[in-house]
C-alpha positions in Angstrom: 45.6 19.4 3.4 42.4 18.8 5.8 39.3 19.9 3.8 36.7 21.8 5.6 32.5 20.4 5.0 30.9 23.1 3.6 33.6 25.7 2.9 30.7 27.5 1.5 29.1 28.7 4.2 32.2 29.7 6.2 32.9 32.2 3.1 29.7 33.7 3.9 30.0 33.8 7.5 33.1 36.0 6.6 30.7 38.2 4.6 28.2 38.6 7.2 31.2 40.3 9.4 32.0 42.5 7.2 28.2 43.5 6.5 28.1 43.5 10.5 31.1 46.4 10.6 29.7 47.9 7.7 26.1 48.7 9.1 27.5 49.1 12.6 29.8 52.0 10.9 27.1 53.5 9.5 24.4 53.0 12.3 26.7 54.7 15.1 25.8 57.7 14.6 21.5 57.3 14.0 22.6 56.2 17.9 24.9 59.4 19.0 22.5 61.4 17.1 20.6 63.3 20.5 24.0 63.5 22.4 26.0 65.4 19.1 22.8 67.5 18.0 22.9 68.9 21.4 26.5 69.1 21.8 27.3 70.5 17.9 24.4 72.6 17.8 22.3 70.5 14.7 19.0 70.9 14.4 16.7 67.8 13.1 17.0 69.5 9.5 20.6 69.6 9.5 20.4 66.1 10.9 18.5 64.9 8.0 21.2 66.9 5.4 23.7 65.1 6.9 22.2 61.4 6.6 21.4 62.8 3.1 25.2 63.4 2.4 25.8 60.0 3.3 23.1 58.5 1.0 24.0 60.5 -1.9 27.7 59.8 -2.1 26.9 55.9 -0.9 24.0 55.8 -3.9 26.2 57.3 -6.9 29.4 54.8 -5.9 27.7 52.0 -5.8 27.7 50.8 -9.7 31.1 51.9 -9.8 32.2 50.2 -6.5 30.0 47.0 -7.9 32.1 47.3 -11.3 35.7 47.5 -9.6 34.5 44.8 -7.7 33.3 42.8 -11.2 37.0 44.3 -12.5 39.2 43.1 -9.8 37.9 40.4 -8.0 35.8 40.2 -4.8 38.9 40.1 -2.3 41.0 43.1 -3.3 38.2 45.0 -4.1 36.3 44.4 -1.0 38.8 44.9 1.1 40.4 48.2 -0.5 36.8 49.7 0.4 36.8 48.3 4.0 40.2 49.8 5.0 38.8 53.5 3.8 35.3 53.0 5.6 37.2 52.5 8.2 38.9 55.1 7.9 36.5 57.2 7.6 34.5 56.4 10.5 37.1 57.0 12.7 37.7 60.3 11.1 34.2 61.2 12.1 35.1 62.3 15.8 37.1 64.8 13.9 33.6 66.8 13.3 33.0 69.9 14.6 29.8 70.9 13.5 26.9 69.1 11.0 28.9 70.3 7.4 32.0 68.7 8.6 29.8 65.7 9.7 28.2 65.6 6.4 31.8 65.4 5.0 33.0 62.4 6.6 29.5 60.5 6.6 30.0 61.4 3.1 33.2 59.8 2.9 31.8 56.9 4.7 29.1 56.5 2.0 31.5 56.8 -0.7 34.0 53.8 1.2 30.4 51.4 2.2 29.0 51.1 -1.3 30.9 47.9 -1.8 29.2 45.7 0.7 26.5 44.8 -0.6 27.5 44.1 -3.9 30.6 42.1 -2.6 28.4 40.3 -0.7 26.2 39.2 -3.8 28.6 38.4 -5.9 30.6 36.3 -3.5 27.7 33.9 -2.8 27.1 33.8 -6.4 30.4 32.8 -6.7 30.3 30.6 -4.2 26.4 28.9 -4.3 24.3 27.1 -6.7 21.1 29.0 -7.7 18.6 26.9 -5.4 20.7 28.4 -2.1 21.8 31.5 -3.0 18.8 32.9 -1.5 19.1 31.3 1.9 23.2 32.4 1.4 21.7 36.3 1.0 20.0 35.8 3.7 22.6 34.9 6.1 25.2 37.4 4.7 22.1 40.0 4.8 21.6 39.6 8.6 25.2 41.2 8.8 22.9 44.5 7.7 20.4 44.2 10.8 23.2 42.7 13.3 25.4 45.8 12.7 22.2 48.2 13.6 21.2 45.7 16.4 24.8 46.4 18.1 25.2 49.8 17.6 22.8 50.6 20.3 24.3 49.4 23.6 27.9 50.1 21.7 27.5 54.0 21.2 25.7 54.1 24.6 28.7 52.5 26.1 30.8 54.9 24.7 28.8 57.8 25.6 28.9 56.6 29.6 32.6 55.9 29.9 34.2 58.7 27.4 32.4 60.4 24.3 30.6 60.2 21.2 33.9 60.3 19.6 35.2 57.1 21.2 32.2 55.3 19.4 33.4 56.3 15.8 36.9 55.4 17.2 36.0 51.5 18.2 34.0 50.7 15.3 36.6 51.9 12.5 39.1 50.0 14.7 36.8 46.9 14.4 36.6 47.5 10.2 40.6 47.4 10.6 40.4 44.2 12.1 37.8 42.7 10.3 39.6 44.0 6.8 42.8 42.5 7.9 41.0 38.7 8.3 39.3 39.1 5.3 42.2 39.7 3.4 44.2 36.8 5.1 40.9 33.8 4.8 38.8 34.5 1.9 39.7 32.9 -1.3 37.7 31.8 -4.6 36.1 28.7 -4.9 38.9 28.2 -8.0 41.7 29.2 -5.1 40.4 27.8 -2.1 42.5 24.4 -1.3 40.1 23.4 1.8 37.4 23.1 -0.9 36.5 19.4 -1.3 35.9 17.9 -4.3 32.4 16.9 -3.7 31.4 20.3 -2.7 33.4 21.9 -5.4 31.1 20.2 -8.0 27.9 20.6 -6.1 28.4 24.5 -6.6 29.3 24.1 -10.0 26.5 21.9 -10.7 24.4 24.7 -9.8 25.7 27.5 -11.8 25.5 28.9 -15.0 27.0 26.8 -17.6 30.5 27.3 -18.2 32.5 29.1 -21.1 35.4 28.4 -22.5 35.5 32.3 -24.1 36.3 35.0 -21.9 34.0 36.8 -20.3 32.6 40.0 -21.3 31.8 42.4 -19.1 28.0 44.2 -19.7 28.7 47.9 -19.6 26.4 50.4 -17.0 24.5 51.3 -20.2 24.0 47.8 -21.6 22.7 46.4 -18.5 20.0 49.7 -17.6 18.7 49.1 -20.8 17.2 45.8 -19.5 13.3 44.8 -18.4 15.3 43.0 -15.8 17.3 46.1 -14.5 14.1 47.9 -13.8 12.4 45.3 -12.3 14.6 45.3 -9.4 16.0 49.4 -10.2 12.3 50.4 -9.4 11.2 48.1 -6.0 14.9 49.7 -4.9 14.0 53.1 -5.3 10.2 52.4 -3.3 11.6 50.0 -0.8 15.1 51.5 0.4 13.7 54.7 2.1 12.0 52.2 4.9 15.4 50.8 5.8 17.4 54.1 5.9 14.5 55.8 7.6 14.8 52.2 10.6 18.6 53.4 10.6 18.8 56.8 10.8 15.6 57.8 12.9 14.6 55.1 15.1 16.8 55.9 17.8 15.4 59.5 17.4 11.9 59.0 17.3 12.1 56.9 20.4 13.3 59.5 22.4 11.5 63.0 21.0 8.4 60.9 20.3 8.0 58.1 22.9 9.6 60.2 25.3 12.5 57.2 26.1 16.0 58.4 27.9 19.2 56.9 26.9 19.2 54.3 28.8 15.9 52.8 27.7 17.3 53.1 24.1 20.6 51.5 24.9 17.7 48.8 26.0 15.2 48.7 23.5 16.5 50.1 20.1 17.9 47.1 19.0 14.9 45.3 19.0 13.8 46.3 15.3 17.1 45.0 14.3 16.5 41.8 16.0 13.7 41.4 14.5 15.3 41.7 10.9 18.1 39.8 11.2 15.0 37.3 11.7 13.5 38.4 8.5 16.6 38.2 6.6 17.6 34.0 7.3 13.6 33.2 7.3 12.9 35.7 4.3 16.2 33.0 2.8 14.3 30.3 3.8 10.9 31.3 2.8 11.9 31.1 -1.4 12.6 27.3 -1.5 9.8 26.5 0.5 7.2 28.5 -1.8 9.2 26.8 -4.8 8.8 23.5 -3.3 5.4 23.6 -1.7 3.7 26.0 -3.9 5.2 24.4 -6.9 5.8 27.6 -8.5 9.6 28.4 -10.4 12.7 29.9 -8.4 11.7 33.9 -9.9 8.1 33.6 -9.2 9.1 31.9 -5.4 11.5 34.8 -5.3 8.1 37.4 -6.3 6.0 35.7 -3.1 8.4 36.0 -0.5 9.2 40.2 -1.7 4.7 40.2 -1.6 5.4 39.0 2.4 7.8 41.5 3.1 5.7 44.2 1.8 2.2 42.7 3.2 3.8 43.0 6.5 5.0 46.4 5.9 1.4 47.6 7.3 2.8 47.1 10.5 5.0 49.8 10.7 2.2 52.1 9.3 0.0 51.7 12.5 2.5 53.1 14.7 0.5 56.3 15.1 -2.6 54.1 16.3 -0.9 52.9 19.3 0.0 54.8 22.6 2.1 52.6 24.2 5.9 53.1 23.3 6.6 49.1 23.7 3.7 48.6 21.0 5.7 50.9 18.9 8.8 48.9 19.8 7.1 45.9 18.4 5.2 47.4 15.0 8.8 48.7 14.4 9.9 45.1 14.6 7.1 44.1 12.2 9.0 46.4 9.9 12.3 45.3 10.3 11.5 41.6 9.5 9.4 42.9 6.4 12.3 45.3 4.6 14.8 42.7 5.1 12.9 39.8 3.9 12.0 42.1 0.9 15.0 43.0 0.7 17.3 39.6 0.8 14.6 38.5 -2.1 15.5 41.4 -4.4 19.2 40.5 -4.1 18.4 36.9 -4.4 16.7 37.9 -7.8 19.3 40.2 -9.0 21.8 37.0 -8.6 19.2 35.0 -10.9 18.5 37.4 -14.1 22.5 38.8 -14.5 25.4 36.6 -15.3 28.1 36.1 -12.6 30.5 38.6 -14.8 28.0 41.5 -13.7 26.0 40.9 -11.2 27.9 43.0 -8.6 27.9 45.9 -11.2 24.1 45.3 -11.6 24.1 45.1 -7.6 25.5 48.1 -7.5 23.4 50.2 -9.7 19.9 49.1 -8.2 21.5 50.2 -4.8 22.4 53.2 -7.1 18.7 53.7 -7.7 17.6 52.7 -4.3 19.7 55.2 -2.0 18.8 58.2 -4.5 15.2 57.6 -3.2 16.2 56.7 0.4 17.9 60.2 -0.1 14.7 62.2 -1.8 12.4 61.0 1.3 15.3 61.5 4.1 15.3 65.1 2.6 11.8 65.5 2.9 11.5 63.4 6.3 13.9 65.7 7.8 11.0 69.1 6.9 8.0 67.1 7.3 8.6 65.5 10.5 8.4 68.5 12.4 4.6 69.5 10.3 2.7 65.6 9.6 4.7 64.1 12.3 6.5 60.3 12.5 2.9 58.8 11.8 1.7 59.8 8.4 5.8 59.0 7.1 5.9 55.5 8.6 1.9 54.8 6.7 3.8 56.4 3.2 6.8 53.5 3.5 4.0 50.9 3.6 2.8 52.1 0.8 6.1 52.9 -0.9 6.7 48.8 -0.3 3.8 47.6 -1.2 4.3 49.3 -4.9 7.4 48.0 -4.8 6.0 44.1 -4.8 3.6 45.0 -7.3 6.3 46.4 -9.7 8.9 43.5 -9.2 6.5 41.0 -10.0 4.7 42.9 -13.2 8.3 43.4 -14.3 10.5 40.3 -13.4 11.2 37.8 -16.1 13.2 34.2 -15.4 17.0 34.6 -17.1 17.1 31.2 -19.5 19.8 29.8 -17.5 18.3 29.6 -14.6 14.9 28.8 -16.0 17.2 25.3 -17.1 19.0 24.7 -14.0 15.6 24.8 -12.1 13.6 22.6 -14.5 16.5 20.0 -15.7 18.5 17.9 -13.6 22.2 19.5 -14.4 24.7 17.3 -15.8 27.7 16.3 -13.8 30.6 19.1 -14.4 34.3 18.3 -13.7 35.8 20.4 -10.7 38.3 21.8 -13.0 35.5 23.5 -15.1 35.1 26.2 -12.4 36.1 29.5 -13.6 37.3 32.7 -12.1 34.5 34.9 -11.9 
């Protein structure tokens, strides 16, 4: 059988697609937000209960969809969740008013919580420590991709049918996407295109391997951890900026800056751009540091979250600026800075918990993470209309810039990795490659 050159990265290419479908499932309706709040009667404080009800179901699934993930495997598991997201996006031009939107977005948070952690754990599966971080990266820009298409998507929809035909394409793209996952992704241990060479250049990089089977940390075990909070607590500071880019941008450009539909369709996608750059140079920017700065894989991990969050100030001189392009472009300062934050974090999750748990571990900091994204969406949606967009997009900087300080006062290297980073590894048989 023909081997493929670097199997790897194909895996995560088919990650990034599904992250694409993912964000795009959740980012149609930030998009369709002016045309249904008009046509359904919601207000901007309904609006913000029902992005609420979408990150309060996606925050309290996410350990459990990171454990059935850790449980089952990474294929079955993620692709059980992507047929019901897809599901329930579609189900979404069923709404007829915002409580029966906030039960399907609902739905749709419940069915999304297994991205991300899929995603980690399949490129820890899949990459030795010293890449994982560019691999995050890559798989991350799905996030910013999906949000960067939305855009011209829903306005497409809107032109040539409804608001309900966007919900309609994009669960039909999760069906398609969940059916190629199902039929081309395979574990390293399963994968027969996988050549030798590259099978023990991933192994070479990974945590030593036991012969005793794995144990599985429990939800309690693993909060109980420095390590847990070190990334639990940057999640719950750093997470509102994202879900506040998602679910408002397309908003605030048209109430604030005074934009029509078209000029969204055009311009809304730029912030998204502009983090899908953040995400693969945020990847990038962690071996550099390591091997420039000579500093260790964590504490290169710590510099490139302190970039992300340095650039945050961006964002929170939108209010200083009357020209709605100059907003355009501070909100593309803040796109690249939450994502390279972001793709760090998950880099350093994958560094300080063992292969057996790191989805579950995923899963719980995007637990912790959506619960605050939820807290100031609730509060957005009240005090938007009193302090305005301004004073909001200063208190995210802010929030980030916490978040770096916390990360790196918290952080400690796992031993494993602290030895495959200082000592060359020792050659490791194919064969010794276990099922995660």
């Amino acid at each position: 059988m023909t081997k493929f050159k670097g199997m790897r990265w194909w895996m995560v290419s088919l990650v990034t697609a599904g992250l694409v479908v993912n964000y795009l499932a959740r980012n149609t309706l930030s998009v369709a937000a002016p045309t249904m709040m008009q046509t359904l009667g919601i207000t901007t404080e309904q609006y913000a209960h029902v992005v609420v009800a979408w990150q309060l179901c996606y925050a309290f699934v996410q350990p459990v969809a990171g454990w059935i993930i850790d449980v089952v495997g990474t294929k079955l598991g993620f692709a059980v969740f992507a047929l019901a997201w897809s599901l329930a996006c579609a189900a979404a031009a069923l709404a007829q008013g915002w409580q029966s939107l906030a039960f399907f977005r609902g739905l749709l948070g419940m069915t999304e919580a297994a991205g991300i952690p899929a995603g980690v754990k399949a490129t820890t599966d899949w990459f030795p420590a010293k890449e994982r971080s560019v691999a995050i990266g890559w798989f991350n820009i799905g996030s910013s991709l999906g949000a960067l298409l939305a855009p011209p998507l829903v306005v497409w929809a809107l032109s040539n049918g409804s608001w309900q035909l966007a919900f309609l394409i994009v669960g039909g793209l999760g069906l398609a996407w969940t059916i190629a996952w199902s039929l081309l992704y395979k574990h390293p241990t399963q994968q027969k295109r996988l050549s030798a060479e590259e099978r023990d250049y991933i192994v070479q990089g990974q945590e030593p391997v036991s012969t005793e089977p794995a144990v599985k940390a429990s939800w309690l075990e693993i909060i109980k951890r420095r390590n847990f909070w070190a990334i639990g607590i940057p999640r719950i500071l750093s997470e509102p900026a994202w879900q506040t880019f998602n679910a408002w941008i397309p908003l605030y450009m048209m109430t604030e800056r005074h934009m029509n539909l078209k000029d969204v369709a055009l311009f809304a996608w730029l912030p998204f751009l502009a983090a899908d750059i953040g995400c693969v140079l945020g990847g990038y920017l962690s071996p550099l540091y390591y091997r420039y700065a000579k500093v260790s894989l964590l504490t290169s991990r710590k510099l490139v979250v302190v970039t992300g969050a340095v650039c945050m100030i961006g964002p929170a001189c939108v209010g200083l600026v009357g020209s709605p392009m100059a907003a355009i472009a501070l909100l593309c300062v803040g796109g690249f800075a939450h994502q390279t934050l972001s793709g760090a974090l998950y880099a350093i999750t994958s560094d300080v918990f063992g292969k057996h748990e790191v989805a579950t571990a995923t899963g719980m900091g995007g637990m912790f993470g959506y619960l605050g994204a939820a807290a100031f969406t609730a509060a957005f949606g009240v005090l938007v209309t009193q302090v305005g967009y301004s004073a909001l997009f200063a208190a995210l900087a802010a929030f980030d810039l916490l978040a770096a300080v916390a990360v790196c006062l918290m952080a400690r290297q796992h031993a494993d990795v602290l030895s495959r980073t200082q000592v060359p590894p020792q050659k490791v048989p194919a064969t010794a490659l276990k099922e995660a």
